[in-house]
C-alpha positions in Angstrom: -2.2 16.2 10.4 -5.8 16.7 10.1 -7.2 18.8 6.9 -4.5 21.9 6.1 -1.8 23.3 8.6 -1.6 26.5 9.8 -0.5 29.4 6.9 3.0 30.5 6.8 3.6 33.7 8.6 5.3 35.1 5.4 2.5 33.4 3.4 -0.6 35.8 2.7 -3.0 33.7 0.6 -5.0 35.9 -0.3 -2.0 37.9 -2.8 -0.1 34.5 -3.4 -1.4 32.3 -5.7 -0.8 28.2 -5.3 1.5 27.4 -8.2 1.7 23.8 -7.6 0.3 20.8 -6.1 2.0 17.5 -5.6 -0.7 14.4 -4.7 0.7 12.0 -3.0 -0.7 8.3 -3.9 -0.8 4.6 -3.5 0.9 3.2 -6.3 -0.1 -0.4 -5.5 -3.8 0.8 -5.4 -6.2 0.4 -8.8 -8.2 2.9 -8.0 -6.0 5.5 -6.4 -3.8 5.0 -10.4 -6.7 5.1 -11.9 -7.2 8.2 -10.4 -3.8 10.0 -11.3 -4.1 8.7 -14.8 -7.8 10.3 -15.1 -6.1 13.6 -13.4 -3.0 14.0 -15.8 -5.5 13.7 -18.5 -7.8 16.8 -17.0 -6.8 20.6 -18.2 -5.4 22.1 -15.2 -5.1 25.7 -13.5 -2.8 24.3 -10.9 -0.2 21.7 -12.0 -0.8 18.7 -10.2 2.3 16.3 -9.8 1.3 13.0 -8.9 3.8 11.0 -6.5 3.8 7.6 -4.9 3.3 8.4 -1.3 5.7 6.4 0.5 8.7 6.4 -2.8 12.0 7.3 -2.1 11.0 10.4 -3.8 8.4 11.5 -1.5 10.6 11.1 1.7 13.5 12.9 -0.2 10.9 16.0 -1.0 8.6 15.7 2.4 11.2 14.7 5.3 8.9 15.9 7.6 5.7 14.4 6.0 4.3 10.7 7.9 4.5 8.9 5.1 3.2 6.0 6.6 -0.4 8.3 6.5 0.3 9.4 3.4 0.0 5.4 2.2 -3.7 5.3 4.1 -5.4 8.1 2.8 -5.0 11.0 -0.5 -2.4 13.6 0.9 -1.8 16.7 -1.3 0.9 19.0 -0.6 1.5 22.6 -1.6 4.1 24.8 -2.9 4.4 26.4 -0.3 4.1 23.7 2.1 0.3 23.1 2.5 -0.6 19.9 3.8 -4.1 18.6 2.3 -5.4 15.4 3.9 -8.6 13.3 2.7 -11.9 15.2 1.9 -9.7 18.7 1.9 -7.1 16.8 -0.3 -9.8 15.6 -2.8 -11.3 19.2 -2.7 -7.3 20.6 -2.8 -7.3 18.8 -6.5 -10.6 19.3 -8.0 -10.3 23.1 -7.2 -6.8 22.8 -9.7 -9.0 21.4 -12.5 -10.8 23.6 -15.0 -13.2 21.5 -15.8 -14.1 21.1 -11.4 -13.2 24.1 -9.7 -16.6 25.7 -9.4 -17.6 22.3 -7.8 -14.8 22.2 -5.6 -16.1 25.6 -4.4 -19.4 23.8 -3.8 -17.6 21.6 -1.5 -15.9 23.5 0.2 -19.1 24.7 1.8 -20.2 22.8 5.3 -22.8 20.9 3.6 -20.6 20.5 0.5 -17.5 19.1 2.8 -20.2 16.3 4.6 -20.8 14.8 0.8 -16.7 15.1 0.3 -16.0 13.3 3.2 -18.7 10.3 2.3 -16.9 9.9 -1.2 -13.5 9.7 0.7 -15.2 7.5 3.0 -16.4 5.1 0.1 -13.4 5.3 -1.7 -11.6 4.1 1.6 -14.2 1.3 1.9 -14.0 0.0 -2.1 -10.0 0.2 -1.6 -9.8 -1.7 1.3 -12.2 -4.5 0.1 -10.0 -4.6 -3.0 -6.5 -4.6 -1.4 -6.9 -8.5 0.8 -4.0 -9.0 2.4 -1.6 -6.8 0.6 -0.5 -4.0 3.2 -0.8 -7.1 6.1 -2.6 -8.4 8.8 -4.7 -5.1 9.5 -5.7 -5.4 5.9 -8.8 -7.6 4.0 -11.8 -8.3 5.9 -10.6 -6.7 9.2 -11.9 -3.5 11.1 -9.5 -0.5 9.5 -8.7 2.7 11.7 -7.7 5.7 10.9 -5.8 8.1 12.4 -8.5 10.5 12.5 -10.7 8.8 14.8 -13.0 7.2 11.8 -12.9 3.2 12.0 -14.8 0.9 9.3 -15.4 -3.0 10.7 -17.0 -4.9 8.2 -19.8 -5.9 11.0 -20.6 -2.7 11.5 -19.8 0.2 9.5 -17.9 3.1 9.5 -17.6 4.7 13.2 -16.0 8.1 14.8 -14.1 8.3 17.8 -12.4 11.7 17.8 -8.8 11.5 18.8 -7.8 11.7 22.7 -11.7 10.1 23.2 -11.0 6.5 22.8 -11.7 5.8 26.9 -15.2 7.3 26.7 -13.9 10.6 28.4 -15.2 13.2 26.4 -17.9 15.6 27.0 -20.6 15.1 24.5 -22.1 18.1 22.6 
């Protein structure tokens, strides 16, 4: 569940506006609250509804959501059931701000996304530094994967292995 689904068949978006966005974050995270308290605070376009990913209330409105993903990295979802995932999410939220959404356009470009996805990717790296041991033994000082191929080991960095490429398989471009 990789950047947006697919559109709705009965969902043009170019005639229906996105009337609400709900961001689904880690309450037990500093930064991540920090984060929702700074949005709430912002004039918005598109009301954003911050969630705990992972609460009771998240499940009950997203059945079909993996919350256990939506604890890992930012996932916004839309009105009309738009699923926004890391980079795409961050852009997702900045485009409902006033004060942000002619840079969200900016990142939304391909050269735009590459500087999204190293913010998400430091943001990833500050929060898991500041989290220890909290979520576990995958947690504090250990290598972290994600489930979109991108790993960070504190030896050596942040590395990419697209999914389905693990065992060295695919063709290179």
């Amino acid at each position: 569940m990789s950047g947006v689904t697919a559109p709705r068949a009965d969902r043009d978006a170019r005639r229906v506006p996105v009337r609400r966005l709900t961001v689904l974050y880690d309450a037990e995270c500093s930064l991540c609250t920090f984060v929702r308290d700074w949005l709430v605070r912002r004039p918005q376009l598109v009301p954003l509804e911050p969630v705990p990913a992972g609460s009771p209330a998240a499940r009950a409105r997203f059945p079909g959501l993996d919350h256990g993903a939506t604890l890992e990295e930012i996932t916004v979802v839309g009105d009309a059931g738009q699923v926004y995932r890391g980079a795409a999410a961050w852009i997702a939220v900045l485009w409902a701000l006033r004060e942000h959404r002619p840079l969200a356009h900016r990142l939304a470009t391909p050269s735009g996304a590459r500087l999204a996805r190293g913010a998400v990717l430091a943001a990833a790296k500050w929060r898991g530094a500041r989290q220890g041991g909290a979520r576990g033994p995958d947690w504090g000082g250990r290598a972290y994967h994600r489930v979109d191929g991108w790993a960070y080991d504190p030896r050596h960095g942040w590395s990419r292995t697209p999914p389905g490429c693990a065992d060295g398989s695919c063709a290179t471009r």
